[in-house]
N, C-alpha and C positions, 0 to 999 in steps of 0.2 A: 758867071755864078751858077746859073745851071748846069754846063755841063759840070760843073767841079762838085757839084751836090750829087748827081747821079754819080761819078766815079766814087766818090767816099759811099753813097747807097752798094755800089755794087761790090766794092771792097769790104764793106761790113758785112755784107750776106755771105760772100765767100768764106771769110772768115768760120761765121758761125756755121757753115756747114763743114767745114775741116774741124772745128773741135768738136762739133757733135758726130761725125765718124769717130773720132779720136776715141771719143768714152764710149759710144758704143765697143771699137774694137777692144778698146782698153777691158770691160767688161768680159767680153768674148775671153780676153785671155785669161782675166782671174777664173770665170769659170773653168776654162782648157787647166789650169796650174793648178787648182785647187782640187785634189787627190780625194777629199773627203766625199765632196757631193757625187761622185763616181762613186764612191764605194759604198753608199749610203745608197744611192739606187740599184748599185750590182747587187744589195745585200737585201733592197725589197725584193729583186726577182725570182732570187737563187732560191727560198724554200719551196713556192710556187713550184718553179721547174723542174727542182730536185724533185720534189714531190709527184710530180708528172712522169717523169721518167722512170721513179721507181714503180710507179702502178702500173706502168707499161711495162715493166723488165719481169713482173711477177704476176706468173699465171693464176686464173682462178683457184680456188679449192675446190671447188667441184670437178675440175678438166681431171681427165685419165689419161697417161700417157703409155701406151700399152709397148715394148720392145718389137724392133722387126723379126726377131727370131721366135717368136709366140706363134704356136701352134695352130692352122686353122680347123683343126677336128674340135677345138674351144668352142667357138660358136654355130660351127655343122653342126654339130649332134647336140646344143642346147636345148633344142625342142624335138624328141625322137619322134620318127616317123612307126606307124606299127609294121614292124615284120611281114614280109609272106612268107609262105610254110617252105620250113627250112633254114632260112635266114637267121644270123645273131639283131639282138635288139642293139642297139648305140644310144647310149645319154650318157653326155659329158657335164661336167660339174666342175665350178670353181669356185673361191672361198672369196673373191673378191679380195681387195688390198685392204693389207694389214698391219700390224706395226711390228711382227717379228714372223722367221720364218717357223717357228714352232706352233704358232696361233693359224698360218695360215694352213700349214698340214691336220691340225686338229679341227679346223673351220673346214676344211674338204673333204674330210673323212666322214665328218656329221652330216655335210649336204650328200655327199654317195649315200647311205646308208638310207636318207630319206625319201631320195628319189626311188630307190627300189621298192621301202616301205608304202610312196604312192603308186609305182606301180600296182603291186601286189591289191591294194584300196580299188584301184581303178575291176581291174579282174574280179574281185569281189561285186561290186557294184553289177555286174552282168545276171547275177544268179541271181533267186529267188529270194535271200535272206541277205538282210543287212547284218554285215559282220562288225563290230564296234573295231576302233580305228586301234585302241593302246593292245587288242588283239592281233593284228599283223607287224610283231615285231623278228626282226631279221638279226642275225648274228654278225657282227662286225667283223671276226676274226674268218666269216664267210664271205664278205664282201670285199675285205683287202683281200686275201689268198686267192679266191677264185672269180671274182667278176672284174676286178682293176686290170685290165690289161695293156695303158698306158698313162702314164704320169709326169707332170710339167711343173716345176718351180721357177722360178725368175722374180725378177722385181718389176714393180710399176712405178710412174710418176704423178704422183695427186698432189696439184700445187707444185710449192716449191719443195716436199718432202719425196725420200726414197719411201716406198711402200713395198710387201713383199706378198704377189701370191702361188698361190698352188693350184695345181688342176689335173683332172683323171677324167679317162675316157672309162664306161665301163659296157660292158660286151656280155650279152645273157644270152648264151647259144639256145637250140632247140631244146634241148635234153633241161637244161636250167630254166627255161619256160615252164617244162613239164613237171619240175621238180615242185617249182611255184603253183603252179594249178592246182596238184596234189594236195598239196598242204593246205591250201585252202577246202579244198573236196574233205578232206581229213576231219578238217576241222568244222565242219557242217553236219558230217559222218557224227562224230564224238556228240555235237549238239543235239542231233534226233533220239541216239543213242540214252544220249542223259534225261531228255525228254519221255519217253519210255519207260525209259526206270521210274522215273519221277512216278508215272503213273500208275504202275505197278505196284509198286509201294503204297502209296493211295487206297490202293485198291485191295491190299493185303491188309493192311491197316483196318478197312473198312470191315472185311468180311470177318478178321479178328473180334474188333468191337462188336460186331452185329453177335456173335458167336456167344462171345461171354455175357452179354443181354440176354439172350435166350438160356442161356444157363442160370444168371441171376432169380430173371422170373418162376423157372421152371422151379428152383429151393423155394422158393416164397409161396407159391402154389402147392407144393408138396403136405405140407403141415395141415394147411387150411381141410386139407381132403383127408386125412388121417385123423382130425378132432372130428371131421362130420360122420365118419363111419363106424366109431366105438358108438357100443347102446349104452343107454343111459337108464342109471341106476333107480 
């Protein structure tokens, strides 16, 4: 009777461990066959990832992406060196990236024009008299014809956008130093000049006034002296 109790003990446990594989694996499968709950986690991942991958595919806004054919006299000559006697001067200018190529040629032509105008600022500064600033203006149609003596368009990469700029080298030989000096001398010249006058004037002005004074008084004194000198009746 025992051993026939333990055979049936150990036939009932086998059992129960085969149908409990059974539903586990049975489970296993309905998860493996059931297409939804796959696609119902593929479908939590996918914007995450998407997401991820696109912030990685797309560069900052801020990055500049400059072409290998871009000119290196762009950034040589951005901060000019001063000349020795004889030497042209060099400052290069660019209009930085822009949204069409017309905006960047009129953005480059503004900065040339005002990089000469600080030049010119700077040379003033050395003399004795501060020259006001909206007084060193420069002739555009002087600075495209004779100081541009090279010019650069292409496009840049900002972000994920084409952008477009411009850029000039400009070259102020000796003689155009001297031209610039001048004009300033000129115009210092004209200031004393006008200064002068100013006082002059003043001063004609004054001796004028004193003048017809002394003639005023002298009628009014006249009379007084011509009643005191008739006798009296």
């Amino acid at each position: 009777m025992k051993s026939s109790s333990k055979w049936i003990a150990v036939v009932v446990a086998a059992v129960m461990s085969v149908a409990s594989s059974g539903l586990v694996s049975m489970a296993d499968d309905r998860k493996t066959d059931d297409p939804t709950s796959v696609d119902q986690a593929s479908d939590m991942e996918s914007p995450a990832v998407a997401e991820q991958s696109s912030a990685l595919s797309v560069p900052p806004l801020d990055q500049v992406d400059y072409p290998l054919d871009r000119p290196n006299w762009i950034e040589e000559h951005r901060i000019p060196s001063p000349p020795s006697n004889g030497e042209d001067l060099l400052i290069s200018v660019s209009s930085g990236p822009t949204a069409s190529p017309e905006v960047a040629t009129e953005m480059m032509e503004v900065m040339a024009r005002g990089a000469v105008e600080n030049y010119l600022e700077q040379m003033a500064h050395d003399g004795p008299e501060i020259i006001p600033a909206e007084q060193l203006q420069v002739d555009m149609d002087w600075v495209r014809d004779e100081l541009i003596s090279r010019r650069y368009d292409g496009t840049v990469g900002s972000g994920d956008e084409v952008r477009y700029e411009s850029a000039c080298l400009l070259r102020i030989s000796e003689a155009e130093q001297r031209q610039l000096a001048e004009s300033i001398q000129n115009y210092r010249l004209r200031g004393r000049l006008s200064t002068i006058g100013a006082i002059v004037l003043i001063g004609f002005a004054g001796l004028l006034g004193g003048s017809v004074g002394l003639g005023w008084l002298a009628s009014r004194q006249q009379p007084n002296t011509t009643a005191a000198s008739r006798p009296s009746i």
